[in-house]
C-alpha positions, 0 to 999 in steps of 0.5 A: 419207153413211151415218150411224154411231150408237154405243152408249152404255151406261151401264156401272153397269148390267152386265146391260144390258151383257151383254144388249146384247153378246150380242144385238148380236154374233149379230145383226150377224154373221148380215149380215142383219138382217129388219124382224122381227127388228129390232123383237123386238130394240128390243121387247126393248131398250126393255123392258129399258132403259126409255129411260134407260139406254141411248141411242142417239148420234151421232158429233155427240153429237146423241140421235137419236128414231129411229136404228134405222130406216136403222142396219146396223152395231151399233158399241159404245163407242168405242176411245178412250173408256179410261174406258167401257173400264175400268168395262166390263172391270171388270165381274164378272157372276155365276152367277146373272145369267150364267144367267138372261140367257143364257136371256133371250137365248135367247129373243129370239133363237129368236124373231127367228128364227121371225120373220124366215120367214113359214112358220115363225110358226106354231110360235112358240108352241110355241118360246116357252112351250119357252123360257119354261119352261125360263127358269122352271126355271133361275130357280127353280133358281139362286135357290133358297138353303138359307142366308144365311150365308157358311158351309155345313156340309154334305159333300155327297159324303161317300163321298171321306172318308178320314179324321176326326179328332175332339177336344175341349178336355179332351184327348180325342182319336180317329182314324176312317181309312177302310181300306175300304169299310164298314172303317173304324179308331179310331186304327189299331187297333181296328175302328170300329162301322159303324153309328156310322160311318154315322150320322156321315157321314149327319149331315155330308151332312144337316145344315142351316143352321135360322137364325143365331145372334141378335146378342144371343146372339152373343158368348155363344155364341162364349164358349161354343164356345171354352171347350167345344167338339168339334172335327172335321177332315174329310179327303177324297180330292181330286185335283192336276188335276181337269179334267173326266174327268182325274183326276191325283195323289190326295192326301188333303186337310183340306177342313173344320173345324167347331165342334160346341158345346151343344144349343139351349134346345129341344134341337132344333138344335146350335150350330156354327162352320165354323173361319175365320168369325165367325158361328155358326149353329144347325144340325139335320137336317130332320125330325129331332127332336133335336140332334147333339151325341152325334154327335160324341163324341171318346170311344174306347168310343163308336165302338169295334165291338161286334161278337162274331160277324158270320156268316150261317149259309151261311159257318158251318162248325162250332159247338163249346159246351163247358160245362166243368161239364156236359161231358156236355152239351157237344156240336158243330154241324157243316157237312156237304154243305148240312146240319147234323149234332149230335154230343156232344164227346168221342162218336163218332155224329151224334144225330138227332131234334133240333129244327130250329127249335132248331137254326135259331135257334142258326144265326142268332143269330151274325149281328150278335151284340154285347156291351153294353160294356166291363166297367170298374172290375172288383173284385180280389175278382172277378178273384181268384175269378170270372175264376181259374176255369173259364168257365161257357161257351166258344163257339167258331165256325168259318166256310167259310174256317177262320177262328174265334173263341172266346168264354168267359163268366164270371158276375157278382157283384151286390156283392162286398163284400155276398157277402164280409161274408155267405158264409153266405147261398145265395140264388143271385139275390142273389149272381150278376147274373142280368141280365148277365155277364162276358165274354172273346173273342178278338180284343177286348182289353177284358173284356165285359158281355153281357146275358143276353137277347141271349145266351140263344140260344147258351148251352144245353146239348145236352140243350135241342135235344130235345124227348123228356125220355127222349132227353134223358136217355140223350144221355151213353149215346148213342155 
């Protein structure tokens, strides 16, 4: 009579669990099993189970040397055996495991197979190292880790963010929403710098783990970083069902919330906390120098647009500087055709002769023209006698779709109370800032600092444009 073998596996081992289903079920359902199979099989076996693991008995419960020799049907843990049926449904294989003995398997299997034809042993070698290498870059892949924490900061696909909220414990508080693609708002309102915008979003995808904070260090850092501290929400766009290629009922989502504290004593890595653990980390960009606390300034004026004109000269239309002061030297740029024509204001003929390269770089400085800052704190006495005035320049700029944009720029005091007590005194450069001035546009609520070294292209009279001193001269009798 045929005897049966059982496998008796021993189930505190459960990759040898898996190796030996998904060895065995291939095997007895192909119905015929070649002698050169069987010993790549039990090569294999042996290899992996040392000839402790896993042995072979039989319904006596006698161990057998031999049982493969006269074995056809592979037949596992019995079905009455309730507490190997346990302990093997219990078993919770990961990742990393699945991966690396499927590969193993693949392997065995490609291998018995070439084996069992004669013909086809020649191309066991290539099979193999085919295997092999792939086996290599799979074990690589799945091993390779970028931390030991639990918790990661990185957003990897930052182009679902719809929305950022960033606070800190003072109060201070923003909104950046994103309205479209490179638009984004501070608190619906404002239109936020895209600069900053992406630097932000760059950091969130780039950031990395440098090491963890030290258990000595660990209470005090987290002191720290419950007393001062800012704090961001990120909210992506997420899907309901997200099954493959179906994609059902958007919905924006808080995916994840970080604790930004203080620098490093090198100032070269940030302390952070991801919220719902216990174990800050020392986070940096690689092949960064510095740290990232700036990044993360819940502050209005930091993330606010300082754009005043944004227009390549193929969407200009027309260029309009008046300088009240001189309204003979107030003149006009305008698109004919693909052309340039120059006319004074208030003069009915186009002027020839100006310098192109003059009037070239004109074109191009209302491309990414910014202001420096919100001017603040300005002085009764500089509202009263500056801004009731007229301004000493207004720019105004029309592009291709009639859209415009006026700028008036007024000068600045170096110290109002100084030219109070001392009116006597002429002297222009101590008087006036000859470094910035004041500045309103439209579209911006608050009252600008510009320097005059961004905005030296776009505030010349008429008479700069040419280069003939007699020309220059008789431009007021020019009609």
């Amino acid at each position: 009579m045929r005897q049966k073998y059982n496998f008796f596996i021993d189930l505190h081992n459960p990759s040898l669990c898996f190796d030996i289903i998904f060895l065995c079920l291939p095997l007895r359902l192909s119905g015929n099993i070649s002698a050169e199979s069987r010993f790549v099989f039990k090569g294999y076996c042996l290899m992996k189970m040392k000839s402790s693991l896993v042995k072979m008995k039989s319904s006596s419960g006698k161990i057998k040397s031999s049982p493969v020799k006269r074995k056809r049907r592979l037949i596992f843990v019995k079905q009455n055996d309730a507490a190997a049926r346990r302990s093997f449904i219990s078993f919770k294989g990961n990742l990393r495991m699945i991966s690396y003995r499927f590969f193993c398997i693949f392997a065995v299997l490609i291998l018995a197979n070439a084996m069992s034809n004669k013909r086809k042993r020649r191309n066991i070698i290539i099979l193999a190292a085919l295997v092999v290498m792939i086996a290599a870059v799979a074990v690589v892949l799945s091993t390779r880790k970028t931390s030991t924490l639990k918790q990661n900061f990185t957003i990897s696909d930052v182009e679902t963010i719809t929305k950022m909220i960033l606070s800190d414990k003072t109060g201070n508080k923003i909104t950046l929403r994103k309205v479209a693609d490179s638009l984004w708002t501070i608190n619906d309102s404002d239109t936020a710098d895209n600069n900053q915008i992406n630097t932000l979003l760059l950091t969130l995808k780039e950031m990395r783990i440098r090491e963890p904070v030290a258990k000595a260090a660990h209470k005090n850092i987290l002191k720290r970083l419950s007393a001062e501290r800012t704090e961001i929400q990120v909210y992506q766009q997420r899907y309901a069902i997200d099954f493959w290629f179906i994609h059902l009922f958007k919905k924006e989502k808080l995916t994840k919330t970080i604790y930004v504290g203080s620098e490093t004593q090198d100032n070269m890595g940030t302390y952070m906390l991801e919220k719902g653990t216990n174990e800050p980390a020392v986070v940096y960009i690689p092949h960064f120098r510095g740290y990232l606390v700036t990044r993360f300034l819940p502050y209005i004026d930091v993330w606010k647009s300082h754009t005043i004109f944004n227009c390549k000269p193929v969407d200009i239309a027309k260029i309009k500087v008046e300088i009240p002061k001189l309204k003979d030297e107030s003149f006009e740029l305008y698109r004919s055709d693909k052309t340039f024509n120059f006319k004074l204001l208030g003069k009915e003929n186009d002027l020839t002769d100006f310098d192109t390269m003059k009037v070239t770089a004109l074109l191009s400085s209302f491309m990414n023209l910014n202001y420096e800052s919100a001017a603040k704190d300005i002085s009764k006495l500089e509202k009263d006698t500056i801004f009731s005035k007229e301004p000493n320049f207004i720019i105004t700029l029309t592009d291709t779709k009639g859209k415009s944009r006026s700028l008036r720029t007024y000068v600045k005091l170096n110290n109002p109370d100084t030219w109070v007590r001392e009116s006597d005194q002429s002297d222009f450069y101590t008087i006036m800032d000859v470094n910035r001035m004041y500045a309103v546009a439209d579209g911006i609520k608050d009252t600008l600092l510009l320097q005059f070294y961004v905005m030296d292209n776009i505030l010349n009279p008429a008479s700069y444009y040419f280069d003939n001193d007699d020309k220059a001269a008789n431009l007021g009798n020019e009609k």
